[in-house]
C-alpha positions in Angstrom: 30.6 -40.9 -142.5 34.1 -42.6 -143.1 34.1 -45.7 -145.5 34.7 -48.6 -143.6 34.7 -51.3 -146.1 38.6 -50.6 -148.1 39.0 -52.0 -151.4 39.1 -56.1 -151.8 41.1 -55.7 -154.8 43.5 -54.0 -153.0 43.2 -56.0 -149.9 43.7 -58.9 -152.0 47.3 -58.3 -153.7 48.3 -56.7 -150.5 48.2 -60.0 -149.1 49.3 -61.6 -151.7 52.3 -59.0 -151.7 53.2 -59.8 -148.2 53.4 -63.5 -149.0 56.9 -63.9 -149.2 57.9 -62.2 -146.0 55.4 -63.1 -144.1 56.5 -66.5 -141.6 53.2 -67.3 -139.8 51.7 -69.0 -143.5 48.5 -70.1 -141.2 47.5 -66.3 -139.9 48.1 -64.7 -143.6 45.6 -67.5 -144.7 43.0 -66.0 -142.1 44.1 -62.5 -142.6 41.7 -60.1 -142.1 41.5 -55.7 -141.5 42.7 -56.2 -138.5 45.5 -58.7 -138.8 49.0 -57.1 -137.0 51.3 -57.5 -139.6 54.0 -57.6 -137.5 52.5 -60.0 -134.6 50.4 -61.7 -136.3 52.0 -62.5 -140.0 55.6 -63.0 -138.0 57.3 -60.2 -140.2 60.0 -58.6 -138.5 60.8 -55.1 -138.9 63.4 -55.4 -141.5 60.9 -57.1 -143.8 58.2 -54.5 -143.2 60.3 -52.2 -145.0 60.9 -54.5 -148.0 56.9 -54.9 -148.0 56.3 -51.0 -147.9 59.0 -50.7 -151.0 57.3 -53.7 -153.2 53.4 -51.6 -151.9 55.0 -48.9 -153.6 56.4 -50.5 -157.1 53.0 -52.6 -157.2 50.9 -50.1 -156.9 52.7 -47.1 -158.3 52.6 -44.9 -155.5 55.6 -42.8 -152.5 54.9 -44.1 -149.5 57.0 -41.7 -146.5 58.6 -42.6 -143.5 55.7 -41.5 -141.2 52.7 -42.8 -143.2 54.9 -45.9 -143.3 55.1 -46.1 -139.6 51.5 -45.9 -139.0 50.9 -49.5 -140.9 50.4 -51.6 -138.4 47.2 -54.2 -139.7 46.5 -55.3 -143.2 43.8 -52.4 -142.9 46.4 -50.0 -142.4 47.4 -51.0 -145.1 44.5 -50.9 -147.2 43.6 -48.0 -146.3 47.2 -46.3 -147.4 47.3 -47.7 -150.4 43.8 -46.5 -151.7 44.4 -43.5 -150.2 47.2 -42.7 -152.6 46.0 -44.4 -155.4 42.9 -41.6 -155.1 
């Protein structure tokens, strides 16, 4: 059975990570799994890369280009993160 429920430690500084870059203040305060990071949060593309490069200082980990393109949600995310961290 795959582990549904990702780490809320991790969740947590994600979000708080993605602060900075992140336009729509209202949605990150509701953020959730499933939050789009790019529609939802209001982080254009650009940004998404600075996020993925500060995921990687913060948490000590090499993110590459096509695990980096499958982040689409907070989840995603999550799930990434902890994944490497393992």
């Amino acid at each position: 059975m795959e582990r549904v429920v990702e780490s809320t430690e991790t969740f947590t500084k994600v979000v708080d990570i993605m602060a900075p870059f992140t336009k729509n203040k209202e949605a990150l305060a509701q953020a959730s799994a499933g939050t789009k990071i790019l529609e939802d949060l209001n982080v254009n593309s650009a940004r998404l890369v600075d996020i993925i490069l500060a995921f990687e200082d913060n948490f000590d980990i090499q993110v590459d280009d096509d695990a980096a393109d499958q982040v689409i949600t907070i989840g995603d995310a999550v799930k990434l993160i902890d994944g490497l961290k393992n």
